[in-house]
N, C-alpha and C positions, 0 to 999 in steps of 0.2 A: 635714657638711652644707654646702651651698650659701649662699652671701646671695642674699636676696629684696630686689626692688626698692627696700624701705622703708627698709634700712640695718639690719638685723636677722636675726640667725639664727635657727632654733630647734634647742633640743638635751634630746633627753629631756625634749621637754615646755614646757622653759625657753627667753623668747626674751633674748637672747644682745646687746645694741644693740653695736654697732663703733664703733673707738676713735679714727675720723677727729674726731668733737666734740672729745676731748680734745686731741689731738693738734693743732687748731685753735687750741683756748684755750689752749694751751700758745705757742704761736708769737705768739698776739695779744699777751700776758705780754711774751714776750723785744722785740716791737713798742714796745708802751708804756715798757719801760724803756731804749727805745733813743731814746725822743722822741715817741713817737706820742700823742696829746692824752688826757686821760680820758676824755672827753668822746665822742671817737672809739672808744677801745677799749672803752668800757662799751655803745656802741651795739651794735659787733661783738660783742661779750661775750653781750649779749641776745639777738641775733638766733641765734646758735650755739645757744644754750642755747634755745629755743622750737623751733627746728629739731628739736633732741635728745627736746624731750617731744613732739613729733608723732609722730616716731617709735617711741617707747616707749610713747605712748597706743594708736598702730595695732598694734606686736605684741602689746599686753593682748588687744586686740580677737581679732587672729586666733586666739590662744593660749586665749583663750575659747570661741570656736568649734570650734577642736582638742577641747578638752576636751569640749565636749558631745557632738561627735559620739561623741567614743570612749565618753560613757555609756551613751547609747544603742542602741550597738550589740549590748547586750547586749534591748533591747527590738526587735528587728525580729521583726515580726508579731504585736505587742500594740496591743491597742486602746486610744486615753486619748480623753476628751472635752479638749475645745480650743476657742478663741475665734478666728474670721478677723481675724489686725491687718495686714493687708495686702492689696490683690487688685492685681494686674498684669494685662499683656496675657499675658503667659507661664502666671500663675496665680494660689493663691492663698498668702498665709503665714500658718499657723494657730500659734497659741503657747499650750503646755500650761502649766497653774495652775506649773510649777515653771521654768517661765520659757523653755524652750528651743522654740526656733521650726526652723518646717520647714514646705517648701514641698509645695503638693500643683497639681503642672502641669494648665493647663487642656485638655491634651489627655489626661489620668486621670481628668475628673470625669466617671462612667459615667450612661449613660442619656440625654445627648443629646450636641449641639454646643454649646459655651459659649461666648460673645462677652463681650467687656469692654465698660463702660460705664465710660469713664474717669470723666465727670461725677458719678457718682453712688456711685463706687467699688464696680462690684457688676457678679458674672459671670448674663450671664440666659442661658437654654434657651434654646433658636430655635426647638424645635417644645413643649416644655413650660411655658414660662414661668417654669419654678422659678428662684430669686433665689437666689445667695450671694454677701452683703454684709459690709464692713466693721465689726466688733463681733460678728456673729451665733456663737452657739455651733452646735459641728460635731464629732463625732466620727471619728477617725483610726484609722486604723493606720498603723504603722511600717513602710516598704514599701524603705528604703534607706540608708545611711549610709556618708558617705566622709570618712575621717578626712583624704586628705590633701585634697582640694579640700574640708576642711568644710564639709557638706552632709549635710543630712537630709530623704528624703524623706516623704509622708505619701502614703494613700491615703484618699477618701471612705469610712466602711465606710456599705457600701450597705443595711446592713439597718437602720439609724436612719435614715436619710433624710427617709422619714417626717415622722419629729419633729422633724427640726433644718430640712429646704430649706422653703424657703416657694414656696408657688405663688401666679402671679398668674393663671390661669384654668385651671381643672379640667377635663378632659375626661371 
């Protein structure tokens, strides 16, 4: 496999961090005992070493993400109920009680045109008025999953809508 930007591989799953850190504080070592100040070398010491858990924090991250998509892959076309913890201009992120989040595009939520209200965090209808908001519970289906761009999609299932989208004037 390839390195990614972050300074990390992944390999079966495992992310993999590269051996430029050590490699670094090794040479800072032969620095210091060649004269270089403690003082000096425990600055670069730190600095190396915070570098290294940036690192190691962002592959947890993606390598987490890895995994969830590939759980789910085994749910594409299940329906779970889910909570909106996120709305963008793009769409919306719903996150089911077991913790894995996935996005459902503003251009899938059926039945009208949905516009962002950055303000208020919340997609409105333009001819219905219906409202989905930030915290609102929303029912899903599993409409997508890509283990290598980790990514989960979701679809609104349209036959709860009903009960979950709020309307602000009824026709």
């Amino acid at each position: 496999m390839g390195h990614t930007p972050f300074g990390y591989r992944i390999e079966n799953g495992i992310a993999i961090i590269d051996e430029p850190a050590a490699a670094k504080l090794r040479q800072l070592y032969k620095n210091y005992l060649s004269g270089m100040s403690l003082s000096k070398a425990a600055a670069e010491a730190a600095d190396i070493s915070s570098a290294a858990e940036r690192k190691a924090i962002e592959a947890e991250r993606e390598v987490e993400k890895m995994k969830k998509a590939e759980y789910m892959e085994q749910f594409i076309g299940e329906t779970f109920d889910g909570v909106i913890s996120g709305v963008t201009s793009w769409g919306m992120y719903v996150e089911l009680p077991n913790t894995i989040e996935g996005m459902v595009r503003v251009a899938d939520i059926p039945g009208d045109y949905y516009y962002f209200e950055e303000e208020r965090y919340q997609m409105v209808g333009e001819k219905t008025g219906k409202i989905y908001k930030l915290g609102q519970k929303v029912r899903v289906t599993v409409s997508a999953v890509d283990k290598l761009l980790r990514t989960i999609d979701f679809e609104l299932n349209e036959e709860d809508e009903n009960e979950h989208g709020e309307e602000t004037d009824r026709k």
